[in-house]
N, C-alpha and C positions, 0 to 999 in steps of 0.2 A: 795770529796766523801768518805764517810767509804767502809772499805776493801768488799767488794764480798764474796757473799755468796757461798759455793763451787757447781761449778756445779755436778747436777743432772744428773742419764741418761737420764731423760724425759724433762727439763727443764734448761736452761742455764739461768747466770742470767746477765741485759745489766744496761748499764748508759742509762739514758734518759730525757728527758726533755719537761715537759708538759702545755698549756694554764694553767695560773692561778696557778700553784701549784710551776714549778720549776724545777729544779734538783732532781731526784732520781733514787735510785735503783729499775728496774723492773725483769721479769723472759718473757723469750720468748720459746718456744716451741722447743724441739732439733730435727734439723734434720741432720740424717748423712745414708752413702747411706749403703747399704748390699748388700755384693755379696753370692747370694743363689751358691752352686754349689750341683752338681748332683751325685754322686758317683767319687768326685773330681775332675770332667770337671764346668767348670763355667758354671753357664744358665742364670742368671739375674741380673740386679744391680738394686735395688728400694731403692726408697728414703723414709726413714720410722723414726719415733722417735722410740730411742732404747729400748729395754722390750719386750720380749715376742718372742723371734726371732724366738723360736724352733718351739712357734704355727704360725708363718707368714710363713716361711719357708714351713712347715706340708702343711696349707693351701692352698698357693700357686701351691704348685706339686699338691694337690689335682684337686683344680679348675681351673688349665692349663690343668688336662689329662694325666700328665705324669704319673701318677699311677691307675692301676685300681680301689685302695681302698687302706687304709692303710698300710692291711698286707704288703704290696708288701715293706714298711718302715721300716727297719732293727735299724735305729738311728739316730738321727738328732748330727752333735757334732759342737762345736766352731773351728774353725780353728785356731791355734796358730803360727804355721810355717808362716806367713805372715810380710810384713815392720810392723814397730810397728805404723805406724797411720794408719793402718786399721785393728790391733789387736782388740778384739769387733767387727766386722766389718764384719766376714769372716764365712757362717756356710755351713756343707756340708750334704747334705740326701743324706747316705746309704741306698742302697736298697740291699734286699733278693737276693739269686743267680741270681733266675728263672729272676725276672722283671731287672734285672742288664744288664743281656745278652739280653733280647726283646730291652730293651731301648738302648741299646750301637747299634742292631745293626739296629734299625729304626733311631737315629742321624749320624750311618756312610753316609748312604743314602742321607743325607742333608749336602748342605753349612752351617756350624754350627757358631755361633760369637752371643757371649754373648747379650742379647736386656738391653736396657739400659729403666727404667722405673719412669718415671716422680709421684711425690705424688700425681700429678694432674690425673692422667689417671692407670688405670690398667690394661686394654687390648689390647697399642697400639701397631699395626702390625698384629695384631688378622686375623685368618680366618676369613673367611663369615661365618655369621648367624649359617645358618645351620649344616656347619660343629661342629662348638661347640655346637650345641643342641643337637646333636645326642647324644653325651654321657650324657644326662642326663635322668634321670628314670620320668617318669607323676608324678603330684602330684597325690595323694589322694585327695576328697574332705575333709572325718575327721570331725570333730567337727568345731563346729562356736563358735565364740567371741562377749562377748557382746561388746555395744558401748561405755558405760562406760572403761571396761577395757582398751580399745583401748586409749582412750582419758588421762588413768592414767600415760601410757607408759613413755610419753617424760618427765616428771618431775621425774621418778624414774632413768630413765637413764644419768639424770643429776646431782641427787645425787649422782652417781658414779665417775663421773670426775670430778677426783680429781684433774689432772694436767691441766685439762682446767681452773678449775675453778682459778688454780693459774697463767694462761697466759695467757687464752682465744683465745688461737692458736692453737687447737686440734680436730679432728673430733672424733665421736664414733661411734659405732656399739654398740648395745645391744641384747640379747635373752632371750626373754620373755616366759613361758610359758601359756596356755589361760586363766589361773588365775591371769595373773598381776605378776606373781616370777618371779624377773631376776636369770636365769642363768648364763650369764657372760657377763661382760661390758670389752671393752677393747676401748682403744685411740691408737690415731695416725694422726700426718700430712695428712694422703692421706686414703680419704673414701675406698678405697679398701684393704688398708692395714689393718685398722681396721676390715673390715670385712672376710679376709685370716684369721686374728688371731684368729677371732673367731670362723670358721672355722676349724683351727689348733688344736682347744683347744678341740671341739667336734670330729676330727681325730685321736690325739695323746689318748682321753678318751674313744674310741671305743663307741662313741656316735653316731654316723652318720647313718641312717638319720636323722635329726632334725624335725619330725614331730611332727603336734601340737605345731609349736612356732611362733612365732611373732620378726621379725626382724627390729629392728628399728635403722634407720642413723641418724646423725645430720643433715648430708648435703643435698641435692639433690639425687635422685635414677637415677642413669644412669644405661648404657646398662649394664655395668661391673658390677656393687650390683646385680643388677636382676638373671644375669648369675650365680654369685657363690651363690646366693641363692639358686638360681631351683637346680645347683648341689650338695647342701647341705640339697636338700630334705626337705624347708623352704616352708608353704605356704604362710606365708602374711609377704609382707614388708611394712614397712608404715617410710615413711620419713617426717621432718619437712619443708621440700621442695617442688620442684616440680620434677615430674620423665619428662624426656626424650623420644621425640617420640619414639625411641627404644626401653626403656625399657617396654614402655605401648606394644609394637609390641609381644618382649618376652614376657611378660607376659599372652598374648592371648593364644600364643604358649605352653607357660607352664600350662596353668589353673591355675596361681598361682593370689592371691589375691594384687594388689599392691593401696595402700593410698598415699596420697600426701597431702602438706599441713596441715599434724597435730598439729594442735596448739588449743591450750586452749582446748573448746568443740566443733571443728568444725574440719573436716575433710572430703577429697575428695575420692573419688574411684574411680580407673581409671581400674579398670578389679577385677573381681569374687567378686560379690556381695554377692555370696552366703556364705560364708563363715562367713559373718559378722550379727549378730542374730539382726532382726528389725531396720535395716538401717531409719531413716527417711530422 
């Protein structure tokens, strides 16, 4: 085999060997974990490909609740004091006095130990339902989308991924606004990481709420996309997928618009019709 290509933060590269072809060099998908910490207490370890940590981070405290909104975010920084294999590894959200002391002393209260969080899953250990609805604001109804544009989405968001399209081992998150503009595409191993960052990116920009966009996954919409959507103030998610009896339940719950299934020119609706201009 010729030498290796150096690895990337997003992509590692592997020997391999395929029907018909042989021996060669490919690129697989980097996953390595993050430990989020909170005003230097640890709170999470998710498994994520590397890039973009300050808006996964951002995200995350968002769409857990730990913050009431960004202000309350004083600065995301890299942790450096750490062993040197989890240097990259380590980031911490500072928060503003006022939310420092609410938060330090709502975690005294609790048996506190870091949750450890699979790319597979983004809310495992989660309250009930309800309690994480409650922090999230009603949608708007707002403007409607034609079906066209709906149906343009997954081909523009696949222009974007870039690292998938070099491993084919990445999920995305896209936002779209109802003219078909992506706002920002982000990758990663785990459908919710992708979608924290994007998240992250509309928090750290003092964007938030995201109204008037269109959220689209690669993967499947479970309960957890649905969630940090509605708290991202998102009306329509539409995945290439299918959503989860939960997320269709959210969804009711939120008035938000959720599609399933989007591929080529055919897609499903599995809650708020309205939003979408002359469904046939």
């Amino acid at each position: 085999m010729s030498k290796k290509a150096p690895t990337s933060a997003r992509s590692t590269p592997v020997d391999v060997w395929k029907l018909g072809r042989g021996e060669f060099e490919d690129r697989v998908a980097t996953e390595e974990p993050l430990e989020i910490r909170l005003d230097g207490r640890a709170l999470a370890v998710t498994l994520r490909t590397p890039g973009d940590d300050e808006e996964l981070a951002a995200g995350f405290v968002v769409t857990e609740g730990l913050v009431s909104s960004v202000d309350e975010i004083d600065r995301i920084v890299a942790v450096a004091d750490v062993a040197p294999s989890s240097r990259g590894n380590v980031v911490d959200v500072r928060l503003v006095p006022d939310a420092a002391r609410r938060v330090s002393a709502a975690q005294s209260k609790l048996a506190h130990r870091p949750s450890f969080i699979t790319s597979a899953c983004g809310v495992c250990g989660r309250g009930t339902i309800d309690a994480v609805a409650r922090r999230a604001a009603p949608l708007p109804d707002g403007r409607r989308v034609a079906v066209s544009r709906i149906t343009e989405l997954p081909d523009r968001l696949r222009e974007a991924q870039a690292v998938f399209a070099e491993t084919g081992g990445l999920h995305a998150a896209g936002l779209f606004d109802f003219e078909g503009t992506l706002l920002v595409a982000r990758e990663d191993v785990g459908r919710h990481n992708a979608v924290d960052k994007v998240v992250g990116y509309g928090a750290l920009g003092r964007a938030l709420p995201f109204s008037n966009t269109v959220l689209v996954v690669s993967g499947r919409a479970g309960f957890e996309i649905v969630l940090k959507a509605w708290i991202a103030g998102i009306p329509i998610v539409a995945s290439v997928s299918a959503p989860s009896q939960l997320a269709v339940h959210m969804a009711e719950e939120a008035d938000m618009t959720l599609i399933g299934f989007l591929r080529g020119q055919s897609f499903t609706i599995y809650n708020g019709r309205h939003r979408i201009l002359d469904p046939s």
